[in-house]
VMD Tcl script that builds the backbone (N, CA, C; Angstrom):
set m [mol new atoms 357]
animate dup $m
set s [atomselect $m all]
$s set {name element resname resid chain x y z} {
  {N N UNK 1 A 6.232 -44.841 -27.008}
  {CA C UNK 1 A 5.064 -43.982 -26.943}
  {C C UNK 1 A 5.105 -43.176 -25.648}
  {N N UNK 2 A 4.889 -41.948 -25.379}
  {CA C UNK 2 A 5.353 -41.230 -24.510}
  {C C UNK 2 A 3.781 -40.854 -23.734}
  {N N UNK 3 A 3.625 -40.872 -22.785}
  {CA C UNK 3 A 2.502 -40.616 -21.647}
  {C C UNK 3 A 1.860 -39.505 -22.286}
  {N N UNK 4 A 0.626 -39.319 -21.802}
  {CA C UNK 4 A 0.476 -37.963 -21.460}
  {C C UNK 4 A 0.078 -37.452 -20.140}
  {N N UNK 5 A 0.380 -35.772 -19.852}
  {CA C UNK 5 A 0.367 -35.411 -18.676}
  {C C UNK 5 A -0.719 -35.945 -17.708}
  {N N UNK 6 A -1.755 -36.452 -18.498}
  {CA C UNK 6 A -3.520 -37.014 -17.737}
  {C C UNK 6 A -2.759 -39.055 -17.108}
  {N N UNK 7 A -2.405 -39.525 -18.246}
  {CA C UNK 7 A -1.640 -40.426 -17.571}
  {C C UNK 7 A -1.083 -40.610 -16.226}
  {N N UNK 8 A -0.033 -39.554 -16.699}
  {CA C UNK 8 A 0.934 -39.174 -15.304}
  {C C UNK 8 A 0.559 -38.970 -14.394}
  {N N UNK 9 A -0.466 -37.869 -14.014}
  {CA C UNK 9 A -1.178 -37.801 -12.953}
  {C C UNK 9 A -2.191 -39.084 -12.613}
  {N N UNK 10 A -2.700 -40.255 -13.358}
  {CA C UNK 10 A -3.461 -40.529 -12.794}
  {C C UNK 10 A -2.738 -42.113 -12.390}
  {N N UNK 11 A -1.264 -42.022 -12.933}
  {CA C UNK 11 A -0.265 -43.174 -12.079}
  {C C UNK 11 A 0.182 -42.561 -10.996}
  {N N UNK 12 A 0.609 -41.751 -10.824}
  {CA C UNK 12 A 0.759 -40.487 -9.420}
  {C C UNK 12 A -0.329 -40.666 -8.541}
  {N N UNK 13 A -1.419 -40.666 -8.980}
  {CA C UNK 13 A -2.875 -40.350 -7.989}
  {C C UNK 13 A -2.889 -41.980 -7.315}
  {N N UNK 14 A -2.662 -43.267 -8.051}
  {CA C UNK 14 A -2.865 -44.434 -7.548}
  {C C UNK 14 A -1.831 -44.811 -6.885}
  {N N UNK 15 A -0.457 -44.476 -7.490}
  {CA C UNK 15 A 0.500 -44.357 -6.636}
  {C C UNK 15 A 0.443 -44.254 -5.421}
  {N N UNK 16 A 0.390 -43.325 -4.942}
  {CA C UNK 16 A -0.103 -42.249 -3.596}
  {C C UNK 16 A -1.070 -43.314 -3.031}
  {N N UNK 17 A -2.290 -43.134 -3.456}
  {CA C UNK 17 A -3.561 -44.237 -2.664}
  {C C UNK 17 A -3.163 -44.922 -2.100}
  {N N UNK 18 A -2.373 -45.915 -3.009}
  {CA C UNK 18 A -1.861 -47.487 -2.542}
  {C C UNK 18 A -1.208 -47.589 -1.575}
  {N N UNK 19 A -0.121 -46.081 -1.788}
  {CA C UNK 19 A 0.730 -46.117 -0.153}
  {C C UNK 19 A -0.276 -45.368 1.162}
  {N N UNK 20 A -0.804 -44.733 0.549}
  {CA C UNK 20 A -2.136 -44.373 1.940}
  {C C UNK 20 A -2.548 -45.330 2.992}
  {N N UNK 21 A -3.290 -46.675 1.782}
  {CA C UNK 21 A -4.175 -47.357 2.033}
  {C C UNK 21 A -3.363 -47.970 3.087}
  {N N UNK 22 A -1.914 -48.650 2.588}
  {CA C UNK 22 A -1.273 -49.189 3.726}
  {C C UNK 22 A -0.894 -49.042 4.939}
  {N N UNK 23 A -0.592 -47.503 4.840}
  {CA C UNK 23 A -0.081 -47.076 5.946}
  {C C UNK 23 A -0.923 -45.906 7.084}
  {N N UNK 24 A -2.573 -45.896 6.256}
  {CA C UNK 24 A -3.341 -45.134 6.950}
  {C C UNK 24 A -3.360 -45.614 8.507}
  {N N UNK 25 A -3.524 -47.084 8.846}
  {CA C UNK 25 A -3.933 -46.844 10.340}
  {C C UNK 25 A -5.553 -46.946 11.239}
  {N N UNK 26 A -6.545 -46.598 10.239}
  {CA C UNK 26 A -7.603 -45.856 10.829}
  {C C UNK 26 A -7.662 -44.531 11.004}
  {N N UNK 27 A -6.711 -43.760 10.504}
  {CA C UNK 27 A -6.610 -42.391 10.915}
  {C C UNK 27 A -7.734 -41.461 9.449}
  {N N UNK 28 A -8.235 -40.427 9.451}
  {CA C UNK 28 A -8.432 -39.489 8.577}
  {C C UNK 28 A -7.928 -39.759 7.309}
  {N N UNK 29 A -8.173 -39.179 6.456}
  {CA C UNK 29 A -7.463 -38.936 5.220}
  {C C UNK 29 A -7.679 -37.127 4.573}
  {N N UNK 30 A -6.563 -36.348 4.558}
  {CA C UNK 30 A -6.696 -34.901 4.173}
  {C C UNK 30 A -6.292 -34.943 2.752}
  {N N UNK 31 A -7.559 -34.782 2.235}
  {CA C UNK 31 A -7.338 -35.046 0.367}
  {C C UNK 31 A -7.368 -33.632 0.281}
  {N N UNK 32 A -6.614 -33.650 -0.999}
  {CA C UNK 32 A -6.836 -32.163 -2.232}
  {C C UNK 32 A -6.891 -32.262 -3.143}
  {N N UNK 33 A -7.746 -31.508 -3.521}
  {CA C UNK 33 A -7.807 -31.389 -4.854}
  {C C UNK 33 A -7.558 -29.626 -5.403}
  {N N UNK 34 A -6.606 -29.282 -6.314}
  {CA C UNK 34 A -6.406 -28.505 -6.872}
  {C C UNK 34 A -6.415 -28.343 -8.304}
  {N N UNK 35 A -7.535 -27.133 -8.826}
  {CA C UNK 35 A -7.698 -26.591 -10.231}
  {C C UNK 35 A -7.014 -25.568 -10.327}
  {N N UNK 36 A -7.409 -25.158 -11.566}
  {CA C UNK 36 A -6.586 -23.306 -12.401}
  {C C UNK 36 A -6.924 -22.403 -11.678}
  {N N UNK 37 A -7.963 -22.130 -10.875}
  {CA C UNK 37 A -9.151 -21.213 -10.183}
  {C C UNK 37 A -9.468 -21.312 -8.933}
  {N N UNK 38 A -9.337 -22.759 -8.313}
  {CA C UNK 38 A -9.585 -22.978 -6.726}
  {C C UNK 38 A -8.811 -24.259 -6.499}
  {N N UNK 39 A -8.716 -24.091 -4.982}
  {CA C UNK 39 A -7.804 -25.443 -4.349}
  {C C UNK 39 A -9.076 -25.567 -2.639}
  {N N UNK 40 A -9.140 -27.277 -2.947}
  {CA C UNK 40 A -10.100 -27.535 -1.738}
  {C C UNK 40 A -9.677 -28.876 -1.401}
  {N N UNK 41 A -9.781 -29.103 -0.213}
  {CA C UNK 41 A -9.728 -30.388 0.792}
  {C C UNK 41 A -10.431 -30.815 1.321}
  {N N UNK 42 A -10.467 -31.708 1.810}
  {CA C UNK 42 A -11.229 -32.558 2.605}
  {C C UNK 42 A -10.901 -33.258 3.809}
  {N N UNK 43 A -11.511 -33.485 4.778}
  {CA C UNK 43 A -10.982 -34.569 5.799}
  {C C UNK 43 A -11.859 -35.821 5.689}
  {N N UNK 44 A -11.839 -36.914 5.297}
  {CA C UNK 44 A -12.737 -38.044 5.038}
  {C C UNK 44 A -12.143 -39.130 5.503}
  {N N UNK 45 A -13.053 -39.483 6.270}
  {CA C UNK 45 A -13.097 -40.832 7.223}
  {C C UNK 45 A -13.251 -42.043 5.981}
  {N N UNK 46 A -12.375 -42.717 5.479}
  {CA C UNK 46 A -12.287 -43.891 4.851}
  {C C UNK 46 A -13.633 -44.690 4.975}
  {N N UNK 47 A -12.749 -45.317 6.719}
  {CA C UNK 47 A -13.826 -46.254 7.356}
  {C C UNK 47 A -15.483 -45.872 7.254}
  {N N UNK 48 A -15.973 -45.394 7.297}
  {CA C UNK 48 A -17.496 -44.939 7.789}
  {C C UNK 48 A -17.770 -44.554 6.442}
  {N N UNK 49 A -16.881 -43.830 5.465}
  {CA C UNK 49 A -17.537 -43.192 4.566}
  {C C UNK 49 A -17.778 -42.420 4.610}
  {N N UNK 50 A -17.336 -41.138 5.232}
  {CA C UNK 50 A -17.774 -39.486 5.430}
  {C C UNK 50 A -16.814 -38.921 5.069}
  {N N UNK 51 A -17.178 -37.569 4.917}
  {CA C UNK 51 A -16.295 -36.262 4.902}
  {C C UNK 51 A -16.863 -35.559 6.242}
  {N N UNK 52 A -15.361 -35.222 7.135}
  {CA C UNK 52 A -15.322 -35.083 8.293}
  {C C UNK 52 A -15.249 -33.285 8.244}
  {N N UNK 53 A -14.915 -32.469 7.423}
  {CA C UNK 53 A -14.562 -31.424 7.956}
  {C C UNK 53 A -14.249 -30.789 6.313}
  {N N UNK 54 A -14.172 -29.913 5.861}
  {CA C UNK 54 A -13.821 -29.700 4.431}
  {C C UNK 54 A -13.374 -28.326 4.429}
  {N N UNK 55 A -12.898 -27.546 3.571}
  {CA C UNK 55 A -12.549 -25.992 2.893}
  {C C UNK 55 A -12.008 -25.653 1.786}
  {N N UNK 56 A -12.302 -24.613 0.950}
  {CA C UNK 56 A -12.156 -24.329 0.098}
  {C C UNK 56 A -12.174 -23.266 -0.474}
  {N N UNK 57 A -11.384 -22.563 -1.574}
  {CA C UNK 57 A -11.398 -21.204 -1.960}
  {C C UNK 57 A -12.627 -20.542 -2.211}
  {N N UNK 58 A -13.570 -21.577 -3.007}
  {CA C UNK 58 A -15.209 -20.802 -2.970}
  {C C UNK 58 A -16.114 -20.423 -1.987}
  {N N UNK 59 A -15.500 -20.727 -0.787}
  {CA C UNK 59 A -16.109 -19.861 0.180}
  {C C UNK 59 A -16.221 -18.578 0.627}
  {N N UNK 60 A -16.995 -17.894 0.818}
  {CA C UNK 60 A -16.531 -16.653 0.853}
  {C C UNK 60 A -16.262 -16.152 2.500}
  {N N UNK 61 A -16.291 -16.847 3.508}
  {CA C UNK 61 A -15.822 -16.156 4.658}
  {C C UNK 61 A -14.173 -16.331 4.797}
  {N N UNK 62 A -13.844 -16.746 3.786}
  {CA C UNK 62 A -12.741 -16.927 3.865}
  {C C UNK 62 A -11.853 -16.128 3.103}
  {N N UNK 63 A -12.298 -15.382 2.293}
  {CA C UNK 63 A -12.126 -13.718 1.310}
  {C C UNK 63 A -10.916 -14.334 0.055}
  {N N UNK 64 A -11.413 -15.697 -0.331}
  {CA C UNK 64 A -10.162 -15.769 -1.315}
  {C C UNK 64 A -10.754 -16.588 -2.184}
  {N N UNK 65 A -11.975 -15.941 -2.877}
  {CA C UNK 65 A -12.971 -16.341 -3.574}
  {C C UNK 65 A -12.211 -16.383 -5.129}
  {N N UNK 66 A -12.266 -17.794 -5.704}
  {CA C UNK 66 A -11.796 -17.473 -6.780}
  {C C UNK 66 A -10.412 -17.372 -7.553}
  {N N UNK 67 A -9.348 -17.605 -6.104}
  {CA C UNK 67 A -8.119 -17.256 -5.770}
  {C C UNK 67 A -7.408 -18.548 -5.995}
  {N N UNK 68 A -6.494 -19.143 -6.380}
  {CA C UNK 68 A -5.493 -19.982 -6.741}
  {C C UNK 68 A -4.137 -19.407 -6.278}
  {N N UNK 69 A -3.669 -18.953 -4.793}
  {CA C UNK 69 A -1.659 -19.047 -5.022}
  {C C UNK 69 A -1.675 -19.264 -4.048}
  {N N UNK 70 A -0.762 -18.857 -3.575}
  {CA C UNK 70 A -0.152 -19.706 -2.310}
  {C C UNK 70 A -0.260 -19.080 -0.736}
  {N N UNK 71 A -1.372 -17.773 -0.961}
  {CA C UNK 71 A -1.466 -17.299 0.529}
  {C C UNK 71 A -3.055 -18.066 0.415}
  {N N UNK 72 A -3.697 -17.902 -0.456}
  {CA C UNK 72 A -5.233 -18.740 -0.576}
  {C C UNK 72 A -4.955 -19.896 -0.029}
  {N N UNK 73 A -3.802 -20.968 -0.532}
  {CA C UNK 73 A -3.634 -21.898 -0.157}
  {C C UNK 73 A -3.181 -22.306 1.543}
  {N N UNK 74 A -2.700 -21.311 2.276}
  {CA C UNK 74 A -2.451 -20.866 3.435}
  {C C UNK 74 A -3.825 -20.872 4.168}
  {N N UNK 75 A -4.515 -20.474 3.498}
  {CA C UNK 75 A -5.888 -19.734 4.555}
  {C C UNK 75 A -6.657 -21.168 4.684}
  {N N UNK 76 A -6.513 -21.676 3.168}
  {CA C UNK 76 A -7.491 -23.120 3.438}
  {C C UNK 76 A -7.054 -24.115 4.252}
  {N N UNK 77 A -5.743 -24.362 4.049}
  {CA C UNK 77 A -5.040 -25.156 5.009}
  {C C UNK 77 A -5.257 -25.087 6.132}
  {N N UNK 78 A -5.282 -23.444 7.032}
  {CA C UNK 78 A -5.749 -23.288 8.294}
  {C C UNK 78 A -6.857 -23.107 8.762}
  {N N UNK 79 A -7.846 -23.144 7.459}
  {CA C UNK 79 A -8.956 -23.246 8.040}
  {C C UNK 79 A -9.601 -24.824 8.104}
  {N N UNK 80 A -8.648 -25.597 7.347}
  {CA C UNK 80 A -8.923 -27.166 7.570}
  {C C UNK 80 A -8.192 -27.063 8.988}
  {N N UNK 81 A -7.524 -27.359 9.301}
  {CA C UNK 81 A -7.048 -27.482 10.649}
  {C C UNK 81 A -8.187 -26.871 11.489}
  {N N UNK 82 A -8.433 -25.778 11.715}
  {CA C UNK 82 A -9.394 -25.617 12.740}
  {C C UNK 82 A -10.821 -26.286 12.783}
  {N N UNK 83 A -11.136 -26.557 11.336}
  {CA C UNK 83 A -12.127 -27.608 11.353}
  {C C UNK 83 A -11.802 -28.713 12.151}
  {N N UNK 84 A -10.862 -29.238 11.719}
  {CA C UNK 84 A -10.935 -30.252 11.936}
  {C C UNK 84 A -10.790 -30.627 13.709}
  {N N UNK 85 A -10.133 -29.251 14.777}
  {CA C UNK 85 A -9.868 -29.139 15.668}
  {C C UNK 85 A -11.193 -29.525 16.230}
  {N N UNK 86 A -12.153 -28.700 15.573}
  {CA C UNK 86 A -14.036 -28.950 16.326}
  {C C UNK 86 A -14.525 -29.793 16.344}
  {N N UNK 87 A -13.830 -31.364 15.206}
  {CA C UNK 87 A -14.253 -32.458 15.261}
  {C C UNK 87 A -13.328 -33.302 15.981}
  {N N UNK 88 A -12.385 -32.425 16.738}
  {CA C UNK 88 A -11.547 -33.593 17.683}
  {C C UNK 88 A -10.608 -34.672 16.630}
  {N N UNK 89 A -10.107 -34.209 15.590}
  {CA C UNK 89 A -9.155 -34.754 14.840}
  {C C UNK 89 A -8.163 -34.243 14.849}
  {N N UNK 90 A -6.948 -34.998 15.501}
  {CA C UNK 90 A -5.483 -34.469 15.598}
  {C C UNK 90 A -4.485 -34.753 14.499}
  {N N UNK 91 A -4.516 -36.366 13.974}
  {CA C UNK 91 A -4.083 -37.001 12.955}
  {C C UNK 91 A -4.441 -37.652 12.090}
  {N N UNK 92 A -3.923 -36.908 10.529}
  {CA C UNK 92 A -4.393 -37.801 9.735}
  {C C UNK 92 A -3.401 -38.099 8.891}
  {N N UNK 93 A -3.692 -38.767 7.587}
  {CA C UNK 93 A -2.752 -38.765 6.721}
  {C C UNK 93 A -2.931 -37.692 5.098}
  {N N UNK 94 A -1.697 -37.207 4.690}
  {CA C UNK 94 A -2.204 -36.154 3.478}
  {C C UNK 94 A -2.585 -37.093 2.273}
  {N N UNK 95 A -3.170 -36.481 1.926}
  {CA C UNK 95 A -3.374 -37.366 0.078}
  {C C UNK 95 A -3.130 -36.224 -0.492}
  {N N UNK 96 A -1.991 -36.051 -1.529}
  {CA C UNK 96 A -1.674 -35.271 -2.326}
  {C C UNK 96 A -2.520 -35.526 -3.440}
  {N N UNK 97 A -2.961 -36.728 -3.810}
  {CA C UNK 97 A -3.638 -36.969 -4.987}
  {C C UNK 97 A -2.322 -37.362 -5.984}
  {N N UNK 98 A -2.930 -36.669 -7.361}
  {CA C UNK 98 A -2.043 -36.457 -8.508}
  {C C UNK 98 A -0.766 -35.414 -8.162}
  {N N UNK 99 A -1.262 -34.869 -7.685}
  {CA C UNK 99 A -0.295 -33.501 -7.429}
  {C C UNK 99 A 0.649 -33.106 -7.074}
  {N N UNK 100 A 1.697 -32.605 -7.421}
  {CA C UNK 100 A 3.284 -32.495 -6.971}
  {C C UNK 100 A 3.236 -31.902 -5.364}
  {N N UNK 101 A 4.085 -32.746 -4.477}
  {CA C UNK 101 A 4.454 -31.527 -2.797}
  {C C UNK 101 A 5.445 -30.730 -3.116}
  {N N UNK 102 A 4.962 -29.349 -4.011}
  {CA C UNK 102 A 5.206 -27.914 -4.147}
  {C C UNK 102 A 4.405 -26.946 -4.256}
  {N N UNK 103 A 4.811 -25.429 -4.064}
  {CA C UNK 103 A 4.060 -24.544 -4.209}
  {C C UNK 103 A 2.468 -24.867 -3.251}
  {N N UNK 104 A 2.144 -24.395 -3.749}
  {CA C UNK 104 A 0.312 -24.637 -3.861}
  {C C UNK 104 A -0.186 -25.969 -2.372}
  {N N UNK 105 A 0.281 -26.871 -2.779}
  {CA C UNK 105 A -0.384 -28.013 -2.213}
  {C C UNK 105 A 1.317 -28.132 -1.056}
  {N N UNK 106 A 2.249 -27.523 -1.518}
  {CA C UNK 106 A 3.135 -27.598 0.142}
  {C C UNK 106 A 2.610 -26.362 0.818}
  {N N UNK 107 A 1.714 -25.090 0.560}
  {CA C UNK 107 A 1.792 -24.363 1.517}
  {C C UNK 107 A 0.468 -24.483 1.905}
  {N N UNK 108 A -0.051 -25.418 1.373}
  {CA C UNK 108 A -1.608 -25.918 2.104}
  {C C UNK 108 A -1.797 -26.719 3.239}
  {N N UNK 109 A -0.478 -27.877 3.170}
  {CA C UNK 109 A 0.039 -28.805 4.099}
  {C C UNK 109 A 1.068 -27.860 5.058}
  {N N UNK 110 A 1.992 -26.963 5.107}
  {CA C UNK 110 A 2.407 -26.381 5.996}
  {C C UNK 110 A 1.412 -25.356 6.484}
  {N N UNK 111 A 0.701 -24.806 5.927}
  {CA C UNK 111 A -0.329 -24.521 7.223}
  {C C UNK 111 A -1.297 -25.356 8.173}
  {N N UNK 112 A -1.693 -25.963 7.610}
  {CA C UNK 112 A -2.627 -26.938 8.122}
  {C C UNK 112 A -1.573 -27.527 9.130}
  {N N UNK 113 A 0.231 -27.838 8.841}
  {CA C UNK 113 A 0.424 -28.442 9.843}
  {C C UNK 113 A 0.575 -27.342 11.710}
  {N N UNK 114 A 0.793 -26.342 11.167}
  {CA C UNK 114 A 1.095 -24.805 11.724}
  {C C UNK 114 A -0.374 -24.676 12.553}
  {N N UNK 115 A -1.390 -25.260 12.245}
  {CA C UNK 115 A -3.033 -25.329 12.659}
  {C C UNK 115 A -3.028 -26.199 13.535}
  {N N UNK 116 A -1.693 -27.146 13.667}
  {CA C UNK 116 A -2.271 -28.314 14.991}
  {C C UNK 116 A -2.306 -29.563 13.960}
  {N N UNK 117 A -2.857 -30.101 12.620}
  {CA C UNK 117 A -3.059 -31.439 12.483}
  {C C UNK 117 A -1.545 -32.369 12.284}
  {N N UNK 118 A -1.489 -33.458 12.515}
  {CA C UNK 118 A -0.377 -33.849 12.026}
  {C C UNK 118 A -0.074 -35.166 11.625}
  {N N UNK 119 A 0.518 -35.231 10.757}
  {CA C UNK 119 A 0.619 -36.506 9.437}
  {C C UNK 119 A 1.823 -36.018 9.148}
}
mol reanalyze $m
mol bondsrecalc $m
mol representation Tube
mol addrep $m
């Protein structure tokens, strides 16, 4: 019986966690999540239970309203990084989630790393 793609991603997504969980540290966690239409992150403190810093394409000071490729994905990335600069967070760890490290979600993580954070 052969998976389906919702499967896959959601052995991928626990995948990932499990190695997070181990090797987080206490540090941040920089989640993403990416749709057809927008890509957004987060910085969330495990421990405490917060979201530390966040961005996303539906913002509009960020002029990439609506936008899904890979310079949108650029802008959010660096604008997580500078968030996260104002909250005095240098390192965290990425959570890709489900999601492949290509395109989209690698040029979200190479900016953000290009911004100062680092994991």
């Amino acid at each position: 019986m052969a998976n389906s793609k919702r499967d896959l991603f959601v052995k991928r997504r626990l995948r990932v966690r499990n190695k997070l969980r181990k090797t987080q540290n206490g540090r941040p966690r920089l989640s993403v999540h990416r749709s057809n239409k927008n890509i957004s992150v987060q910085l969330i403190d495990d421990e405490r239970g917060i979201t530390i810093a966040s961005a996303s394409t539906l913002e509009p000071a960020l002029g990439v309203v609506g936008k899904n490729n890979k310079e949108a994905a650029a802008k959010v990335g660096a604008a997580i990084a500078e968030r996260a600069k104002k909250a005095k967070v240098t390192e965290c760890t990425f959570d890709r989630g489900g999601f492949l490290y290509h395109g989209k979600v690698k040029a979200l993580a190479d900016a953000a790393r290009e911004g100062g954070l680092k994991f």
